[in-house]
C-alpha positions in Angstrom: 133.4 109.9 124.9 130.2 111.4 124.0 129.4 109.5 121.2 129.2 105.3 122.5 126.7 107.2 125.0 124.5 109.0 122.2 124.6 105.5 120.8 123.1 103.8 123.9 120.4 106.7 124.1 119.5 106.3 120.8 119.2 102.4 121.0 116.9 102.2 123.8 114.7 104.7 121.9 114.9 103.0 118.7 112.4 100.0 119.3 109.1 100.7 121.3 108.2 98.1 124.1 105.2 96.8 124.9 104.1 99.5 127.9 100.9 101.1 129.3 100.6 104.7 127.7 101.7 107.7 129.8 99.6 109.3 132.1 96.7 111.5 130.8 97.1 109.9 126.9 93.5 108.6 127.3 92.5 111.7 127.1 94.2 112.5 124.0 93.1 109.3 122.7 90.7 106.2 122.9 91.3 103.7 124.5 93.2 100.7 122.5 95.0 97.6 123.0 98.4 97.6 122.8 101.1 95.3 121.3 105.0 95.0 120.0 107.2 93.1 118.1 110.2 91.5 120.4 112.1 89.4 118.4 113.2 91.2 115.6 115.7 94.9 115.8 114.9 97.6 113.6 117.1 98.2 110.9 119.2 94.8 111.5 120.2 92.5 108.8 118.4 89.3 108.7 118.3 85.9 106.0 116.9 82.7 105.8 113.9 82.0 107.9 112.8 84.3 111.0 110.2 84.3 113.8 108.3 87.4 113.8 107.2 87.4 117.6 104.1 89.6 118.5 103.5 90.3 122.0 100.0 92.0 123.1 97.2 92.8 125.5 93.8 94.3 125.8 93.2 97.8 126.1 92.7 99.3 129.5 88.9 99.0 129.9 89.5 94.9 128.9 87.5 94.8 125.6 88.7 91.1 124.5 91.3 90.6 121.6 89.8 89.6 118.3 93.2 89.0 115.8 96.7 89.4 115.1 97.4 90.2 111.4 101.6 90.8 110.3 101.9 92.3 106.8 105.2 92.3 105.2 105.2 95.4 102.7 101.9 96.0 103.5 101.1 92.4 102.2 99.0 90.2 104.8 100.8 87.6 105.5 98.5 85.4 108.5 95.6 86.1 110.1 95.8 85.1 113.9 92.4 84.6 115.6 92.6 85.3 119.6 91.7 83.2 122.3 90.8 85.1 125.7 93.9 84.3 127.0 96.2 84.6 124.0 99.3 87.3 124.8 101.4 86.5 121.8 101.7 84.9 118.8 104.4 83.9 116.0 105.0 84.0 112.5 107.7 82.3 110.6 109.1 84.6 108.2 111.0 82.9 105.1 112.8 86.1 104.0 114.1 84.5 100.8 110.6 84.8 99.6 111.5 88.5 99.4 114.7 90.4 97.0 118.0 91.5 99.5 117.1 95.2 101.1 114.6 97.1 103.3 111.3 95.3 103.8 108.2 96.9 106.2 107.0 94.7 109.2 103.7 95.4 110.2 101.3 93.7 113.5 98.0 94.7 114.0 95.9 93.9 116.6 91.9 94.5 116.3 89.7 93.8 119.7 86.1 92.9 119.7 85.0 96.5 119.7 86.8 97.0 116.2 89.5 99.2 117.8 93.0 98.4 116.4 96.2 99.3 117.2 99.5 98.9 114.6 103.2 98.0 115.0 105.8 98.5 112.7 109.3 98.2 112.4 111.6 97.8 109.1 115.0 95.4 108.2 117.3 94.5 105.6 117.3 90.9 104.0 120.8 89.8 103.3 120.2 86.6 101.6 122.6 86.9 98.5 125.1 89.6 100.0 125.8 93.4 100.0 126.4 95.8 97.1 129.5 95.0 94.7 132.2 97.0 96.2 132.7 100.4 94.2 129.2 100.4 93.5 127.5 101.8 96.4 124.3 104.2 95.3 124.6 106.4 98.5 124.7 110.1 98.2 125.1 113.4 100.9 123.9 116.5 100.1 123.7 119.9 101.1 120.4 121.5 100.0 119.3 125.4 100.8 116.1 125.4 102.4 115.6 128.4 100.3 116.0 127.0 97.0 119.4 128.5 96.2 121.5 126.6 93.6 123.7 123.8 94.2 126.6 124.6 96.6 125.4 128.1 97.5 123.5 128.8 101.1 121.5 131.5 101.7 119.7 130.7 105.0 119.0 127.1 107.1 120.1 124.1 105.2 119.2 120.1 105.2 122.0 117.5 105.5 120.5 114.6 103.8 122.1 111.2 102.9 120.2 108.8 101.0 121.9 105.2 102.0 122.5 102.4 99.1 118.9 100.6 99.6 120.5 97.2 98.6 123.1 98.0 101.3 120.6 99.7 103.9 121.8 101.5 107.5 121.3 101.1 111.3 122.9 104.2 111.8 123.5 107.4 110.0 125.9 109.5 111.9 126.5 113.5 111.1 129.3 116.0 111.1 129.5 119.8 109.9 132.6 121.5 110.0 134.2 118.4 112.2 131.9 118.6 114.7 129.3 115.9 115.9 125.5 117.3 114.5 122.8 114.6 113.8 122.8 110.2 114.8 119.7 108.9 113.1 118.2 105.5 113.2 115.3 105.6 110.7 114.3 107.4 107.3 114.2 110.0 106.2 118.1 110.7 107.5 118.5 114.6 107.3 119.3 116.7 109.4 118.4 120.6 109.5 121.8 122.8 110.4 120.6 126.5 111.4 122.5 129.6 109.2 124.7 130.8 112.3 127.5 133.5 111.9 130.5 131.1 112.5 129.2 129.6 109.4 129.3 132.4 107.5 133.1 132.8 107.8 134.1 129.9 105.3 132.6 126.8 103.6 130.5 124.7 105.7 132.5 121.2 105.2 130.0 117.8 105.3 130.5 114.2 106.2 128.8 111.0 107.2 129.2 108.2 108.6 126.8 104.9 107.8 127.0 102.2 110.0 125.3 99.1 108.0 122.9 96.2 109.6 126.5 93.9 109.1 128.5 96.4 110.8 130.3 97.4 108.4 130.8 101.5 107.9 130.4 103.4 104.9 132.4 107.3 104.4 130.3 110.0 102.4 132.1 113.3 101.9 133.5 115.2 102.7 131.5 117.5 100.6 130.9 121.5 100.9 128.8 124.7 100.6 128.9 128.3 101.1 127.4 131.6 102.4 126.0 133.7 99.4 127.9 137.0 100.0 124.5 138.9 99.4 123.2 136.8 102.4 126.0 137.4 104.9 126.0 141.3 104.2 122.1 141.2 104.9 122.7 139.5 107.9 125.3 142.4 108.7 128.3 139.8 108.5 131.7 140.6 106.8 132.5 138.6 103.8 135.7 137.0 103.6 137.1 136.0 100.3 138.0 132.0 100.4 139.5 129.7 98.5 137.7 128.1 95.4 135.4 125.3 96.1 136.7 121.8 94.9 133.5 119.8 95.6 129.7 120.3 95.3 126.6 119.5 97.2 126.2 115.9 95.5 129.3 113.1 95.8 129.0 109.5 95.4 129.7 107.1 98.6 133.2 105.9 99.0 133.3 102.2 98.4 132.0 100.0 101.0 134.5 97.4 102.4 132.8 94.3 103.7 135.4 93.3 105.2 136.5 96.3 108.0 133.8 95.4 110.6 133.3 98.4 112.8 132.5 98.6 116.9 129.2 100.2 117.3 130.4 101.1 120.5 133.5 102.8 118.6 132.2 104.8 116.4 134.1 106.7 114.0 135.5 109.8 115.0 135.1 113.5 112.6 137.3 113.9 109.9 
């Protein structure tokens, strides 16, 4: 299947390792030391107390490290002072210091020439649980890039689902008309579908798919949108009369239900 390899691409691309820039980037920019956190994955759940790892090293041209500082919501947290030798340090993050949902994670590492470089990654505290079932706050919408009214398209559109923040998402899967469009790992999760002239011959149907830090999946949709008629005859298309819409470019999530785990590596198929 396509998707479980999508899924796999996406993965590796979702946390940056530690790694010498590619070739010719000095040029683009200065030199500057580099660093990572390892021990914590983007967009995973975590509770109760958690070691934020920071691994490092100098910059190319081996200007010594000065400090480590990790900000949590832009907060400082700890100040590390280096040692020549120093490659990593470690925080101890009591997340039930913080309220349940996304929090920012920041490193940055300064060298003695006052260059700094910053790291940052984001999760979702579960120390008290997920939303009330019934009571999820995520939305999908179909908006005109043009500024046409609600429902009505009259040109490229944006897909855009706005997951429950208490709740949060990993993974916020994509379908038009069926078919597999957009997987996205990280806010802002839109995606931009072109006007095309298959389109343009009936309502373009919407649906998502958010998989949460727990695993567990969340349905938006399906929800829908159509050509404006004084469009598709610009664009020299024919229009076809369809049926009356039923839904509109805003719907409420479905209700989330802890308890139907879902497979990353089976992901759900288009409805």
């Amino acid at each position: 299947m396509l998707l479980p390899a999508l899924l796999v691409a996406f993965a590796a691309s979702a946390q940056v390792p530690l790694a010498d820039p590619p070739e010719g980037a000095a040029a683009a920019e200065p030199a500057r030391p580099l660093l990572s956190i390892n021990s914590i994955d983007q967009g995973s759940a975590v509770s109760g107390e958690r070691p934020i790892d920071v691994v490092f090293r100098p910059a190319p041209d081996g200007v010594p490290l000065a400090k480590v500082d990790v900000l949590i919501n832009g907060v400082p947290k700890i100040l590390f002072d280096l040692q020549p030798g120093d490659r990593s340090v470690s925080y101890q993050w009591d997340t039930r210091d913080v309220p349940d949902g996304r929090h920012v994670i920041q490193a940055v590492i300064t060298d003695q020439a006052g260059r700094s470089r910053t790291y940052e990654t984001f999760v979702y505290v579960r120390n008290h649980g997920g939303p009330i079932p019934g009571h999820s706050t995520s939305t999908l919408q179909i908006i005109d890039k043009a500024g046409a009214p609600e429902g009505v398209l009259t040109g490229d559109s944006v897909i855009r689902v706005v997951p429950d923040p208490t709740a949060g998402a990993q993974w916020v899967i994509i379908y038009v008309n069926g078919k597999f469009k957009a997987m996205l790992n990280r806010p802002p999760y839109q995606y931009t579908q072109p006007a095309s002239a298959e389109l343009m011959t009936g309502p373009v149907v919407v649906s998502a798919s958010i998989i949460r830090p727990d695993e567990t999946r969340e349905e938006l949709g399906p929800i829908s949108a159509e050509f404006d008629p004084n469009y598709i005859r610009a664009q020299g298309g024919e229009v076809v009369p369809t049926a009356p819409r039923t839904s509109t470019g805003l719907t409420p999530a479905r209700p989330l239900n802890p308890a139907a785990p879902t497979n990353l590596a089976g992901l759900p198929a288009a409805r």
